[in-house]
CHARMM internal coordinates of N, CA and C (Angstrom, degrees):
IC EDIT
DIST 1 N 1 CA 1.4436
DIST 1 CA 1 C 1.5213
ANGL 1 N 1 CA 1 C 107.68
DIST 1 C 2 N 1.3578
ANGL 1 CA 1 C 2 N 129.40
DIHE 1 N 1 CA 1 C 2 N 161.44
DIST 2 N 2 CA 1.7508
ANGL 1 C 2 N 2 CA 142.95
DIHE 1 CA 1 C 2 N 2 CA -147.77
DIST 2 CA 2 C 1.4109
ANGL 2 N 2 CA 2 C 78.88
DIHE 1 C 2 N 2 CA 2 C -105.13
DIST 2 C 3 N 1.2709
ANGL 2 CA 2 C 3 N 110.09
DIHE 2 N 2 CA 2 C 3 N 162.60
DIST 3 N 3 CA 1.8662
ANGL 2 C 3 N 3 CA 113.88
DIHE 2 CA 2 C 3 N 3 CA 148.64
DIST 3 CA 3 C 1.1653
ANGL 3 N 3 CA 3 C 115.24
DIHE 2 C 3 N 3 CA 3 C -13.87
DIST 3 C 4 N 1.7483
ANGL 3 CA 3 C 4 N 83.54
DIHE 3 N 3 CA 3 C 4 N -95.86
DIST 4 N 4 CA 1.4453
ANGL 3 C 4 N 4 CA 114.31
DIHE 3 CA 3 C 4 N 4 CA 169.48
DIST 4 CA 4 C 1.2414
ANGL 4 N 4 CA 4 C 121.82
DIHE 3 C 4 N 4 CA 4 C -6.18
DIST 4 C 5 N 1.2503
ANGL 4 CA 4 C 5 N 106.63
DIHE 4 N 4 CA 4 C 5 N -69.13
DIST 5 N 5 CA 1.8876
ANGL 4 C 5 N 5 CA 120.70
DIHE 4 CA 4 C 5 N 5 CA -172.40
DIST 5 CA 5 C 1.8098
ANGL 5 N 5 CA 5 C 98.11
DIHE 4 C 5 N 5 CA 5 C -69.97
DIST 5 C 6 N 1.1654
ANGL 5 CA 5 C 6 N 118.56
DIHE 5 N 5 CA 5 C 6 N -7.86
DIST 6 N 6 CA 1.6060
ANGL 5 C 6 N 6 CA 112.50
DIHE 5 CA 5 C 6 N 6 CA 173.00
DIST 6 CA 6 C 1.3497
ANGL 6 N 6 CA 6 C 106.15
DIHE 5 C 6 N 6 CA 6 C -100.41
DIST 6 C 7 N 1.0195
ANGL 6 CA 6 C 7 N 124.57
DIHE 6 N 6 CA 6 C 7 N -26.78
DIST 7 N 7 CA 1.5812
ANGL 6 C 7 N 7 CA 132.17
DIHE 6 CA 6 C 7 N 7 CA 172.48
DIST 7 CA 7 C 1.8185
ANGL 7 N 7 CA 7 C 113.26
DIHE 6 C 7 N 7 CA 7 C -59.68
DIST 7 C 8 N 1.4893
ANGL 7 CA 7 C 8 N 94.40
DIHE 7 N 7 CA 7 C 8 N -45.16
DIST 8 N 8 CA 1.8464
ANGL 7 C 8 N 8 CA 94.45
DIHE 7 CA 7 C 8 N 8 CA 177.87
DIST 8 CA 8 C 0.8692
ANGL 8 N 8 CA 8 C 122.59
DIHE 7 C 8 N 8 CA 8 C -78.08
DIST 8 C 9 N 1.7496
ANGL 8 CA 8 C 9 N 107.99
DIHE 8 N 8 CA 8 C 9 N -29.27
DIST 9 N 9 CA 1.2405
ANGL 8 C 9 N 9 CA 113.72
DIHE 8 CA 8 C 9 N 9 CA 175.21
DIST 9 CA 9 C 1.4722
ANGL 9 N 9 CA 9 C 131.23
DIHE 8 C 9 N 9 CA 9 C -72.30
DIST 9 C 10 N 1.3049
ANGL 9 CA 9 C 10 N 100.62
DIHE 9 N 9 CA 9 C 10 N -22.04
DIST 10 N 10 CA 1.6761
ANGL 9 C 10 N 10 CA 115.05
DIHE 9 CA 9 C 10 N 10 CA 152.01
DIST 10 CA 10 C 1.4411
ANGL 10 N 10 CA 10 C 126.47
DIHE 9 C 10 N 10 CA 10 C -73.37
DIST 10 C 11 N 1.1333
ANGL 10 CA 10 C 11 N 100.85
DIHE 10 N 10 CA 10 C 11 N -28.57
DIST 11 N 11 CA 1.8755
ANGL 10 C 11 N 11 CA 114.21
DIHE 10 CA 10 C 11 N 11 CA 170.74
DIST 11 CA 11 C 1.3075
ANGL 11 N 11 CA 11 C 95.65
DIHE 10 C 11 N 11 CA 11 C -68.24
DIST 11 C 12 N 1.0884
ANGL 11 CA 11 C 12 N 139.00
DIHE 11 N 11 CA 11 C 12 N -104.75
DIST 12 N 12 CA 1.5417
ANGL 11 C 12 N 12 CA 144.74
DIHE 11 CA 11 C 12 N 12 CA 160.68
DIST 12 CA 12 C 1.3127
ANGL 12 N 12 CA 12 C 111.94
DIHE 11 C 12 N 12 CA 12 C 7.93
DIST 12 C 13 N 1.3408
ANGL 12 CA 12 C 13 N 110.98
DIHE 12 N 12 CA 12 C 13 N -64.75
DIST 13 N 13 CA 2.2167
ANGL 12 C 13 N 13 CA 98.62
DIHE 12 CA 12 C 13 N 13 CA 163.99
DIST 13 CA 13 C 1.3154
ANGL 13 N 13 CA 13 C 106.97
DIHE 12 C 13 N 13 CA 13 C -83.68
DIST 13 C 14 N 1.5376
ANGL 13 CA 13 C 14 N 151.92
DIHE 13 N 13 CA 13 C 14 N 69.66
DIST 14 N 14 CA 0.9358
ANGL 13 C 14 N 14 CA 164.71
DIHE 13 CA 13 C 14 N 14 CA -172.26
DIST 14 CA 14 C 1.7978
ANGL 14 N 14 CA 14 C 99.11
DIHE 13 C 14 N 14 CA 14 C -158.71
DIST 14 C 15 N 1.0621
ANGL 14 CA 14 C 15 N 105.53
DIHE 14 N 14 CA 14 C 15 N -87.33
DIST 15 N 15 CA 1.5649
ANGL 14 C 15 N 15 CA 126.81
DIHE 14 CA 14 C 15 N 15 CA -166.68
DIST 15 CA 15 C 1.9978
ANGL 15 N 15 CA 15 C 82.63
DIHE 14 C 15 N 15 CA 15 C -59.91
DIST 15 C 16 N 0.9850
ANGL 15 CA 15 C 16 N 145.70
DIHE 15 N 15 CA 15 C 16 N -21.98
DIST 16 N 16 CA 1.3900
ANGL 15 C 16 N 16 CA 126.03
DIHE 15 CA 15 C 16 N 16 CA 175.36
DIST 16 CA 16 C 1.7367
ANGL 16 N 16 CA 16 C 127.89
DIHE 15 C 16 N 16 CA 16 C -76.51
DIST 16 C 17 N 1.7861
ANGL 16 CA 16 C 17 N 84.13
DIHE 16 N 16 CA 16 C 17 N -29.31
DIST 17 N 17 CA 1.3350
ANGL 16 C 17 N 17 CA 94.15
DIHE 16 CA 16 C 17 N 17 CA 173.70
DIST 17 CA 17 C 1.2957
ANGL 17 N 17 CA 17 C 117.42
DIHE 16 C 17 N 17 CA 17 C -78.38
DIST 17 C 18 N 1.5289
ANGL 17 CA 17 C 18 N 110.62
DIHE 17 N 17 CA 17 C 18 N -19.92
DIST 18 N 18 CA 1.6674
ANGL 17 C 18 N 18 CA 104.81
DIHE 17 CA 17 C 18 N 18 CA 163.09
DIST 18 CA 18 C 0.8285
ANGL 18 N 18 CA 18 C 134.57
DIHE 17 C 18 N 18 CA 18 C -70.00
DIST 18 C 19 N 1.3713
ANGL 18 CA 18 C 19 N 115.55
DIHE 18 N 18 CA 18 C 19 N -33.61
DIST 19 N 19 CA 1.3581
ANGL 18 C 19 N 19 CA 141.48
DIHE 18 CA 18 C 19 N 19 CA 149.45
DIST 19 CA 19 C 1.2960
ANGL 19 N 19 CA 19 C 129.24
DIHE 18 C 19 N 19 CA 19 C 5.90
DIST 19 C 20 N 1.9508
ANGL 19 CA 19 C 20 N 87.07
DIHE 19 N 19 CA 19 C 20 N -83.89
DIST 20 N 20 CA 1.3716
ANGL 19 C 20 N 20 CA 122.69
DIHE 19 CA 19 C 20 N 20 CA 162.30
DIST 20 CA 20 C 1.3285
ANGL 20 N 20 CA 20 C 123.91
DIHE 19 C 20 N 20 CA 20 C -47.66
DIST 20 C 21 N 1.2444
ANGL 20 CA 20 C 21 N 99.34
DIHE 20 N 20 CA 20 C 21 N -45.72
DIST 21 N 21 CA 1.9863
ANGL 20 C 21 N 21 CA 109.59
DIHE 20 CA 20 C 21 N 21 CA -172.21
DIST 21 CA 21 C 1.2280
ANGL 21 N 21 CA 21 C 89.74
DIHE 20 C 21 N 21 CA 21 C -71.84
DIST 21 C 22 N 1.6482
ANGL 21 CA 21 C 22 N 157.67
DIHE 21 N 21 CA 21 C 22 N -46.82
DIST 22 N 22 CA 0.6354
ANGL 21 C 22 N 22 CA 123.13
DIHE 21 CA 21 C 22 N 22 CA -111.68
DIST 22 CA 22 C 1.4907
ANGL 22 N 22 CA 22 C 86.47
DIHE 21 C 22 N 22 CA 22 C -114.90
DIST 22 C 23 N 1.1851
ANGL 22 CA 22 C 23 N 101.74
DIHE 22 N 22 CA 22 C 23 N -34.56
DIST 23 N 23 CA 1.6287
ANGL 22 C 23 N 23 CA 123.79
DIHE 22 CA 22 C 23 N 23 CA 159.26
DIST 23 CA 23 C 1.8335
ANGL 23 N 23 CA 23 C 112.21
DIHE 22 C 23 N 23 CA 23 C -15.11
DIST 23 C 24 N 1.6806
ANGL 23 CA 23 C 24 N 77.55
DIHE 23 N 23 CA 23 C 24 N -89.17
DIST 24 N 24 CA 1.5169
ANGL 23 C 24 N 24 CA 86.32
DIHE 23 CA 23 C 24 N 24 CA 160.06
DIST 24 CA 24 C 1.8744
ANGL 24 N 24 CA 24 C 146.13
DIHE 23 C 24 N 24 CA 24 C -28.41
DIST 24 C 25 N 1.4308
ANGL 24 CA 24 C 25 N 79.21
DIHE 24 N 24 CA 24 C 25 N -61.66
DIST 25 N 25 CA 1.7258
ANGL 24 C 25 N 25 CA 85.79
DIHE 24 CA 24 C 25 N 25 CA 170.68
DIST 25 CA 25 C 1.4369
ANGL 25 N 25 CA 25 C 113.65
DIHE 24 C 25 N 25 CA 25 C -48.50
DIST 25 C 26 N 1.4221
ANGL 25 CA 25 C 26 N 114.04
DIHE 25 N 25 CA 25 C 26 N -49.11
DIST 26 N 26 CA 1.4659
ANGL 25 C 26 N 26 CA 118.23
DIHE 25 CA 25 C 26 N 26 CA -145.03
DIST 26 CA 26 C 1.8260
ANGL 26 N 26 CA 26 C 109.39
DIHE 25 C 26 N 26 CA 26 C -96.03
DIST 26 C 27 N 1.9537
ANGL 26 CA 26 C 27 N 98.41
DIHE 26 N 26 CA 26 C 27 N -8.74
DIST 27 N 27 CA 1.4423
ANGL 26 C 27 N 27 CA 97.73
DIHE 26 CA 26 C 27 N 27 CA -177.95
DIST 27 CA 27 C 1.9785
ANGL 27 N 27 CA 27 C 106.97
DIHE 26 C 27 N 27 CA 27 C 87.66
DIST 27 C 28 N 1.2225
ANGL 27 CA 27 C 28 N 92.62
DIHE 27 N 27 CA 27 C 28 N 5.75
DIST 28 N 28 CA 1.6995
ANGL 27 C 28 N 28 CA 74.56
DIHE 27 CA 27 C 28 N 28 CA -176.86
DIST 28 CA 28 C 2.1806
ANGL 28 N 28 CA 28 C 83.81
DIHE 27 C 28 N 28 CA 28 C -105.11
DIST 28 C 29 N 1.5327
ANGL 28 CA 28 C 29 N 83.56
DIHE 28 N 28 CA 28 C 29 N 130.23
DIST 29 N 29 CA 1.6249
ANGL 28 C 29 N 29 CA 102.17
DIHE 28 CA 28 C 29 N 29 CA 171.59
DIST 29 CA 29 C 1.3354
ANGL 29 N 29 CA 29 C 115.16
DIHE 28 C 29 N 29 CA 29 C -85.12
DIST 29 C 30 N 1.4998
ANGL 29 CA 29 C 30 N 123.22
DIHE 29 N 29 CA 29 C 30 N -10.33
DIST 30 N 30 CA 1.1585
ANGL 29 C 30 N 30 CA 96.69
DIHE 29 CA 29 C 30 N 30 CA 172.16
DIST 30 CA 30 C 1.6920
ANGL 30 N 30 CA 30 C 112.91
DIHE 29 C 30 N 30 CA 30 C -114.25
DIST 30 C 31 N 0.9764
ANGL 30 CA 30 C 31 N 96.45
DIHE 30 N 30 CA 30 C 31 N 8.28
DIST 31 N 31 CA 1.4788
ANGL 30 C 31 N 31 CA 93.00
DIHE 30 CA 30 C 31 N 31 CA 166.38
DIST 31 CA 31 C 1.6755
ANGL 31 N 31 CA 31 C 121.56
DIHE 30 C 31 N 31 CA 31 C -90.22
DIST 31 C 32 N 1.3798
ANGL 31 CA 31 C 32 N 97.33
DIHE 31 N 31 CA 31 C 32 N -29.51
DIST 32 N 32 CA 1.5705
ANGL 31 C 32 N 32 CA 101.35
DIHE 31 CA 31 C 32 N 32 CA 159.35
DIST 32 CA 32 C 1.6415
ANGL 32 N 32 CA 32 C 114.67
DIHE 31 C 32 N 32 CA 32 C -72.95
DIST 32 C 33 N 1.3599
ANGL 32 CA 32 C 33 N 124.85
DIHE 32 N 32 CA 32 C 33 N -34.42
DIST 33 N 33 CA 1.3726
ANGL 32 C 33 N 33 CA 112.94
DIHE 32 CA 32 C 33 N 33 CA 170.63
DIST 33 CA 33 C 1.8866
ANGL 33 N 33 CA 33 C 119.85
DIHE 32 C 33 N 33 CA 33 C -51.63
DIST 33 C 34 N 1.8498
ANGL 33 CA 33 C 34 N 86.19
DIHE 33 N 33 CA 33 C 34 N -37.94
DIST 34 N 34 CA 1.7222
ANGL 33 C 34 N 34 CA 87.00
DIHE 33 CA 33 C 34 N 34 CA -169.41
DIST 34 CA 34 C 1.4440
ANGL 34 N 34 CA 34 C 113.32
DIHE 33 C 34 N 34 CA 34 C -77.59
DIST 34 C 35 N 1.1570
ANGL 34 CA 34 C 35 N 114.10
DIHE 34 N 34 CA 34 C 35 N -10.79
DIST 35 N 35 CA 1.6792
ANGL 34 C 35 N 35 CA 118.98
DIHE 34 CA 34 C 35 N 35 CA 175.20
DIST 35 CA 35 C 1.7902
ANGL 35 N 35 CA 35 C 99.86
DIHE 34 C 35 N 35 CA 35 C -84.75
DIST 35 C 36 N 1.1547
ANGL 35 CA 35 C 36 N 121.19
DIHE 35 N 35 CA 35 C 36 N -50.38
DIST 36 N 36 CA 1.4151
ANGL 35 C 36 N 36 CA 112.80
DIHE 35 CA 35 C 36 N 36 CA -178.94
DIST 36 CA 36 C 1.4711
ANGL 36 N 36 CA 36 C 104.47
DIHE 35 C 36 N 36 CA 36 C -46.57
DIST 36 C 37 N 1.7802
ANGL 36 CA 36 C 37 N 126.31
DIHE 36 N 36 CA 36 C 37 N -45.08
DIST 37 N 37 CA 1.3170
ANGL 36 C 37 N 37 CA 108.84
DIHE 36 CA 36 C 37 N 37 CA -152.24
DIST 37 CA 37 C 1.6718
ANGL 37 N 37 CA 37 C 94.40
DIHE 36 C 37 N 37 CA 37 C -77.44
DIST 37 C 38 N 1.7517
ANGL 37 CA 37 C 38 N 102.01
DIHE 37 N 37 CA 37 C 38 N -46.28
DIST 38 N 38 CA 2.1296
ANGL 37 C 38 N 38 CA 98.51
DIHE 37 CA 37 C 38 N 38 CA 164.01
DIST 38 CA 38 C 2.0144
ANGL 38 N 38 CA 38 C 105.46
DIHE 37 C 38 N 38 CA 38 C -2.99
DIST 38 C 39 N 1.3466
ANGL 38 CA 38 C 39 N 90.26
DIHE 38 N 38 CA 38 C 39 N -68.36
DIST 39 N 39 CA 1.5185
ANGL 38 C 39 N 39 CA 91.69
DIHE 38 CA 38 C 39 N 39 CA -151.45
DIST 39 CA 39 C 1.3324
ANGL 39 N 39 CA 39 C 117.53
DIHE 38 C 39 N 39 CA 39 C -67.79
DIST 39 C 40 N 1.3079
ANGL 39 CA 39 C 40 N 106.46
DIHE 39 N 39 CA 39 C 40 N -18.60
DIST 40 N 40 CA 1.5845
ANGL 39 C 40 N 40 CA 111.76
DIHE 39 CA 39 C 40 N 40 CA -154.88
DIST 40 CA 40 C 2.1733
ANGL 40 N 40 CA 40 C 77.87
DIHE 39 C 40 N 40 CA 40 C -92.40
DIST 40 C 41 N 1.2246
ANGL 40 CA 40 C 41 N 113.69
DIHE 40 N 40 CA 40 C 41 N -35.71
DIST 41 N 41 CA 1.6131
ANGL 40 C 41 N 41 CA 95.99
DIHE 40 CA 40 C 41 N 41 CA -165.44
DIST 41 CA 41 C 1.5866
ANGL 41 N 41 CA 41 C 108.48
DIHE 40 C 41 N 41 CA 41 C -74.08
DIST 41 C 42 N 1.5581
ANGL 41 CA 41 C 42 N 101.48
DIHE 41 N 41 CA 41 C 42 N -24.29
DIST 42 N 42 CA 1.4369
ANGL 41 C 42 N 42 CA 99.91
DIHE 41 CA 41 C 42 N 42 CA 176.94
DIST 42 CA 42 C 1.5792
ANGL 42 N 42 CA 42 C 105.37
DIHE 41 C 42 N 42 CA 42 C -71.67
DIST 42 C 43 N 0.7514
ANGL 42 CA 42 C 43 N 121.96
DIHE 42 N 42 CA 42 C 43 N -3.93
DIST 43 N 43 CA 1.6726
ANGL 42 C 43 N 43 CA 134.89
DIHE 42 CA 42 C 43 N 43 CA -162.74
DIST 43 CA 43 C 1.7419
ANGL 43 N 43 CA 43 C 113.62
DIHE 42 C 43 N 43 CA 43 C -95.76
DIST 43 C 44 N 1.3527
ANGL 43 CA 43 C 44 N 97.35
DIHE 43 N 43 CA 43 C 44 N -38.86
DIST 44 N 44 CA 1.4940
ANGL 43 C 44 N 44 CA 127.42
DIHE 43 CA 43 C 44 N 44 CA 161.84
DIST 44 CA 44 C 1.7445
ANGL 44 N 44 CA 44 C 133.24
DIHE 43 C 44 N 44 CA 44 C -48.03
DIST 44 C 45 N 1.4032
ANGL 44 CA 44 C 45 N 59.99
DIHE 44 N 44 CA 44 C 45 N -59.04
DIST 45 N 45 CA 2.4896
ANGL 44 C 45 N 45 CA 99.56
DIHE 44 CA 44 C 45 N 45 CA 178.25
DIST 45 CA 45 C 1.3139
ANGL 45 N 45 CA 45 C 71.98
DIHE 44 C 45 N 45 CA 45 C -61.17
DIST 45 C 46 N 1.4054
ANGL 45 CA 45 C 46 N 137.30
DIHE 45 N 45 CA 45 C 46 N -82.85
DIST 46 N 46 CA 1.5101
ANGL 45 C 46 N 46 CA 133.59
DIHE 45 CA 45 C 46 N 46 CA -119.01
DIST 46 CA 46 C 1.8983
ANGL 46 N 46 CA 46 C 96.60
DIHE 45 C 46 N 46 CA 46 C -62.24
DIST 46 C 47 N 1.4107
ANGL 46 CA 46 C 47 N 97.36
DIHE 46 N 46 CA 46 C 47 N -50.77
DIST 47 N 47 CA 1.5083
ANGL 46 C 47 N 47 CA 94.15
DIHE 46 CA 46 C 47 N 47 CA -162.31
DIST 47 CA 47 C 1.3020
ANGL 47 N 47 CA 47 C 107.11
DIHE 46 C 47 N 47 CA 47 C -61.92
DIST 47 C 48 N 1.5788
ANGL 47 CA 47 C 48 N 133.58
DIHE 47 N 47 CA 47 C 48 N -58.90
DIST 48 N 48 CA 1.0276
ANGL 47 C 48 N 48 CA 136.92
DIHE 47 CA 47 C 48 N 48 CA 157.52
DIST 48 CA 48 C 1.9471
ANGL 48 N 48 CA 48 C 128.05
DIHE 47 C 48 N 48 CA 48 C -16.01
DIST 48 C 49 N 1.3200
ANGL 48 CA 48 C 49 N 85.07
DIHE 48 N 48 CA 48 C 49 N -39.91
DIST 49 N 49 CA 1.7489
ANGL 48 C 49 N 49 CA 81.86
DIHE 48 CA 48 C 49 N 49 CA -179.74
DIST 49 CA 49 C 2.0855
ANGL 49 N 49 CA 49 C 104.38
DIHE 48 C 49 N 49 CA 49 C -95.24
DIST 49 C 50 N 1.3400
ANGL 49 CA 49 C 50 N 92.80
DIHE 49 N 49 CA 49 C 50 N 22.02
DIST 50 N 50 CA 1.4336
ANGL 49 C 50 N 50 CA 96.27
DIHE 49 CA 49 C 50 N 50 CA -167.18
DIST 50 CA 50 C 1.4073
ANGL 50 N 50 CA 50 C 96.49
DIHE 49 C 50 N 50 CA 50 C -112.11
DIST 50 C 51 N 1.4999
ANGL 50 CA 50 C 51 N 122.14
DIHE 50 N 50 CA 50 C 51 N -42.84
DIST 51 N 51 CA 1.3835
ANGL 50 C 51 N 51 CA 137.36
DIHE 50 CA 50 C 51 N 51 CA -176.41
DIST 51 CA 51 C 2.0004
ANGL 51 N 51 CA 51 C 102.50
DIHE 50 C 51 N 51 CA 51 C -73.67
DIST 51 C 52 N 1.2545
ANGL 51 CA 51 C 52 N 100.03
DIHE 51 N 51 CA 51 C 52 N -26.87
DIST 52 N 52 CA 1.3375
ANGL 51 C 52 N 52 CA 105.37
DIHE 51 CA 51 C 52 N 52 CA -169.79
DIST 52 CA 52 C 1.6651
ANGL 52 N 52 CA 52 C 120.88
DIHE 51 C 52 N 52 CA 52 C -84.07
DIST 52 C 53 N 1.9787
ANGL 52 CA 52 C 53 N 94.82
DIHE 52 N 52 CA 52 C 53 N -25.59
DIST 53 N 53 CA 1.5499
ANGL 52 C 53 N 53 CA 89.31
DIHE 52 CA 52 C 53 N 53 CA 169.23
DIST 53 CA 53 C 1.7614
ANGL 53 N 53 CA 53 C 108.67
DIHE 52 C 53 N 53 CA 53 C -105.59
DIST 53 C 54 N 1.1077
ANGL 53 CA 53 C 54 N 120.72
DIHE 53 N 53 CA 53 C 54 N 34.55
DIST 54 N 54 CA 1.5759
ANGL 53 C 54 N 54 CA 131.76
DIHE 53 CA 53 C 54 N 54 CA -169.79
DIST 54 CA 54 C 1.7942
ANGL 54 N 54 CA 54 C 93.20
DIHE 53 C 54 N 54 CA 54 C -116.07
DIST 54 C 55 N 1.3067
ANGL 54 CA 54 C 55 N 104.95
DIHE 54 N 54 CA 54 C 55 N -41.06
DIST 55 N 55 CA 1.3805
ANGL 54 C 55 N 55 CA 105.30
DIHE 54 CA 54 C 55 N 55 CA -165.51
DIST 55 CA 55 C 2.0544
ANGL 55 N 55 CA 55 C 97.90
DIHE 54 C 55 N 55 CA 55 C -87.56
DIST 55 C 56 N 1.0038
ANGL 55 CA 55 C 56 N 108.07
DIHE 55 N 55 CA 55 C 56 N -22.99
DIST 56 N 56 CA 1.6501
ANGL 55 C 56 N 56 CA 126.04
DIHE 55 CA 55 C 56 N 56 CA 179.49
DIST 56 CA 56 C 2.0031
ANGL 56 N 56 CA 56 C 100.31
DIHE 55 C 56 N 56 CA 56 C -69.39
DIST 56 C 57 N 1.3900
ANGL 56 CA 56 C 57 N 101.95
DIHE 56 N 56 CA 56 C 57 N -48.75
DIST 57 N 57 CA 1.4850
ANGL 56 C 57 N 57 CA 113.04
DIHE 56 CA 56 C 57 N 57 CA 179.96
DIST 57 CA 57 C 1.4492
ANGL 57 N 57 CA 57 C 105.52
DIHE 56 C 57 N 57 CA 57 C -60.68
DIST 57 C 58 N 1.4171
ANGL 57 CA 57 C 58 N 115.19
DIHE 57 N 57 CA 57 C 58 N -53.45
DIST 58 N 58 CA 1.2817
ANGL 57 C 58 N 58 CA 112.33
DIHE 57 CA 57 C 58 N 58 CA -159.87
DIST 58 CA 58 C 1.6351
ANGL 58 N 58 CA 58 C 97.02
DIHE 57 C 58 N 58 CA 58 C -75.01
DIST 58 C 59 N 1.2567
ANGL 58 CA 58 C 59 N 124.16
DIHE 58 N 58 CA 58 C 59 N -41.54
DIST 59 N 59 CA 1.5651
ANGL 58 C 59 N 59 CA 109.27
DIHE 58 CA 58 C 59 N 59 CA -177.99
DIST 59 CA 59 C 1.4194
ANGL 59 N 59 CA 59 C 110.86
DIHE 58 C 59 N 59 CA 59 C -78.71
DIST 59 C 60 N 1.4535
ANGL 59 CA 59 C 60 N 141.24
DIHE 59 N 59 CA 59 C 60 N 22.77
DIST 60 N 60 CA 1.2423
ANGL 59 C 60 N 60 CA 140.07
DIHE 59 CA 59 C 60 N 60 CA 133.52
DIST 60 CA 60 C 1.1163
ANGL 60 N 60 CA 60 C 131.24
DIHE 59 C 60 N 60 CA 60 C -70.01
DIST 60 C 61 N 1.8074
ANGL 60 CA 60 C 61 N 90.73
DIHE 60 N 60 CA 60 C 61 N -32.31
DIST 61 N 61 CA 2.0762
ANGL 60 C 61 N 61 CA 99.00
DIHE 60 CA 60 C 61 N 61 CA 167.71
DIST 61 CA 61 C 1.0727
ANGL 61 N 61 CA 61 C 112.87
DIHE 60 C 61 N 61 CA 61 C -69.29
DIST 61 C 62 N 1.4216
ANGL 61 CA 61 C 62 N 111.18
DIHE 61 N 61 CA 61 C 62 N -43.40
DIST 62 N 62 CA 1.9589
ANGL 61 C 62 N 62 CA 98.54
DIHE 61 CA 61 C 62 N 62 CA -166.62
DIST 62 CA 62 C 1.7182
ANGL 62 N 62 CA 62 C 95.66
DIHE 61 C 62 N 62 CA 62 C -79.94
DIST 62 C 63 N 1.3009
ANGL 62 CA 62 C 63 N 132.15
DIHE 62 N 62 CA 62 C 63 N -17.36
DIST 63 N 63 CA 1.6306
ANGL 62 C 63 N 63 CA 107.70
DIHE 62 CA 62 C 63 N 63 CA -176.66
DIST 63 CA 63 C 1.7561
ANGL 63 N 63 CA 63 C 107.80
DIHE 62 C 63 N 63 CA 63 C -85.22
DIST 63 C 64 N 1.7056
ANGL 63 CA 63 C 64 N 111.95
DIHE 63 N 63 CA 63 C 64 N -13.89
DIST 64 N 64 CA 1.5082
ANGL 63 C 64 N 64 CA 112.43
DIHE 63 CA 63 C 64 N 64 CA 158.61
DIST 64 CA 64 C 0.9972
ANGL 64 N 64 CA 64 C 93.66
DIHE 63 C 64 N 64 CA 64 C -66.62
DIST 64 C 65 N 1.5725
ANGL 64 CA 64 C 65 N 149.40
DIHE 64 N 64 CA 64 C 65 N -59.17
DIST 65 N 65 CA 1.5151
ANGL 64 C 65 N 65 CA 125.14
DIHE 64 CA 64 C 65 N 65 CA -166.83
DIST 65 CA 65 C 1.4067
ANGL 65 N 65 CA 65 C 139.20
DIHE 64 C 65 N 65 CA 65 C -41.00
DIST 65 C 66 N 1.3271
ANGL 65 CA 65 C 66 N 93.94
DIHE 65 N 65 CA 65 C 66 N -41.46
DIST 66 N 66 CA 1.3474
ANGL 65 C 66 N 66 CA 130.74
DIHE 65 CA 65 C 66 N 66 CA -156.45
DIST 66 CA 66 C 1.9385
ANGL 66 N 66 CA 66 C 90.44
DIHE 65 C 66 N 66 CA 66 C -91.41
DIST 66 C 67 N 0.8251
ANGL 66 CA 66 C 67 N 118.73
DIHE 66 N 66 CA 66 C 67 N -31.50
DIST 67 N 67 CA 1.4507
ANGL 66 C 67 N 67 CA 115.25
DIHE 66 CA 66 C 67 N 67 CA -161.79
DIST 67 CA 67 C 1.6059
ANGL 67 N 67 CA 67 C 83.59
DIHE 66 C 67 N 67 CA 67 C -91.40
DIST 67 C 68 N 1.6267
ANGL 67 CA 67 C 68 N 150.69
DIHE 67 N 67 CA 67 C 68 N -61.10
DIST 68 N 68 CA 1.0188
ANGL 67 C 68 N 68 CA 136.39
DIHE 67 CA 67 C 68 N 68 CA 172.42
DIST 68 CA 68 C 1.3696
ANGL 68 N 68 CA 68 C 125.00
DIHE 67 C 68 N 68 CA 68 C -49.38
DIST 68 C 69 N 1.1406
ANGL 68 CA 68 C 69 N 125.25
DIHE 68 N 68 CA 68 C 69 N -12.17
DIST 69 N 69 CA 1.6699
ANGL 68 C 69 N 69 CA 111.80
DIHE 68 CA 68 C 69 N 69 CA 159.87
DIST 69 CA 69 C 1.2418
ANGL 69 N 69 CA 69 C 133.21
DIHE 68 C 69 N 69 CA 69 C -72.63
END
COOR INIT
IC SEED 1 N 1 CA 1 C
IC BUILD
């Protein structure tokens, strides 16, 4: 993921948890539901863009491998 795309994606689990709180405070359930799911997708993105530059790393290693033989 770009900056950028880590920046929204932190915005996005940010603004959910307000969401939620705010949810909460006020008794409305579904606005606290829709901030929980906010968080959990920003939560999602994160791992995903984590698995995605691990798996990006490792196929740079094996084509450095591969290029030194």
């Amino acid at each position: 993921m770009s900056g950028i795309d880590d920046l929204k994606n932190t915005a996005e689990g940010l603004a959910g948890g307000a969401k939620e709180s705010i949810g909460n405070a006020t008794g409305d359930e579904s606005l606290a539901n829709e901030g929980r799911a906010d968080q959990v997708k920003s939560e999602a993105k994160g791992k995903i863009s984590e698995l995605k530059d691990k798996a990006t790393d490792k196929a740079n290693e094996v084509l450095g491998n591969l290029k030194k033989d």
